[in-house]
C-alpha positions in Angstrom: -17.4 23.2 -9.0 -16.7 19.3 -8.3 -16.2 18.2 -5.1 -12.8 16.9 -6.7 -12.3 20.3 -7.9 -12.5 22.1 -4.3 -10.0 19.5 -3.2 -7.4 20.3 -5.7 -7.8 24.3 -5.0 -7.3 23.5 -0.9 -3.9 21.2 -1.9 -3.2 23.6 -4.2 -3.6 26.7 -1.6 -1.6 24.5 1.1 1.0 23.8 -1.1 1.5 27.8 -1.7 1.4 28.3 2.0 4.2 26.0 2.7 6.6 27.2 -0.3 6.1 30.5 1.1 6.4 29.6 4.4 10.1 27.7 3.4 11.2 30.5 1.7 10.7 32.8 5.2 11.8 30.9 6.7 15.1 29.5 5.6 16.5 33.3 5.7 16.1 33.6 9.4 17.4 29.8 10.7 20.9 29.9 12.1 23.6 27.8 11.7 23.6 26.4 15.0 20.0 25.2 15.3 21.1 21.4 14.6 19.3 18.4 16.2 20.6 17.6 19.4 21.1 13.6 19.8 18.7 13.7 22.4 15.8 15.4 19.8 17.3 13.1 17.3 16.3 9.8 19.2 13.2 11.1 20.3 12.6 11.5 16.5 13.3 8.1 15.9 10.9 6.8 18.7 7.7 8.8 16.8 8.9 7.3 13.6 8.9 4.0 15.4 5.6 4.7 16.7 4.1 5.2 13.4 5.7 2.2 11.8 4.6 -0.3 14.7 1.2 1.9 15.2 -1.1 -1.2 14.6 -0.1 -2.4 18.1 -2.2 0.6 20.0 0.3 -0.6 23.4 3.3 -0.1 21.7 2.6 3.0 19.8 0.9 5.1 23.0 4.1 3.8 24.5 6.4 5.1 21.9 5.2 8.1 21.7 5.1 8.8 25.3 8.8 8.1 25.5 10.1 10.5 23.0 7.2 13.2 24.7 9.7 12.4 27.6 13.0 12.4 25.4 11.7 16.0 24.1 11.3 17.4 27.6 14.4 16.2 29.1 15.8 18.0 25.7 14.1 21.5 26.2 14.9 21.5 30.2 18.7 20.5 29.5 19.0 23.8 26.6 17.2 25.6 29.3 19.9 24.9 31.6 22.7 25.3 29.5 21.6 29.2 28.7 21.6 30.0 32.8 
C-alpha cells in the first residue's frame, strides 16, 4: 500500500465516523438547543480570528474574547436553570 493509499482509507474511515455520528445524533437533539446570541457572536469572533489569523495579536485576541463570550454564555444558562 501507497502512502497515498493509507491516506485515502483514514479520510475514508473519518468520513464513516462522522455520517454515523450525524445520524445519532440528529435523533436525540431537541428542538430547543438553538444558539443563543451570545454563543452566536462568540462564533463570529473565532471566525474572525481565523480570517485575520496572519496578525498573531489580533487572532490570540480574538479568540480570547469569544473564550470569554462562551463563559459568560454557559454561567448565564447555568443561572437561568436555578
Amino acid at each position: 500500500m501507497t502512502e497515498q493509499s493509507v491516506y485515502i482509507l483514514i479520510f475514508i474511515l473519518a468520513l464513516v465516523f462522522l455520517i454515523i455520528s450525524f445520524l445519532n445524533i440528529r435523533g436525540k437533539v431537541k428542538e430547543n438547543n438553538r444558539l443563543s446570541p451570545l454563543a452566536g457572536l462568540a462564533l463570529a469572533f473565532i471566525l474572525a480570528a481565523i480570517v485575520f489569523g496572519e496578525e498573531r495579536w489580533l487572532g490570540y485576541s480574538l479568540i480570547g474574547i469569544s473564550v470569554i463570550l462562551s463563559f459568560i454564555d454557559i454561567y448565564l444558562k447555568i443561572r437561568k436553570k436555578q
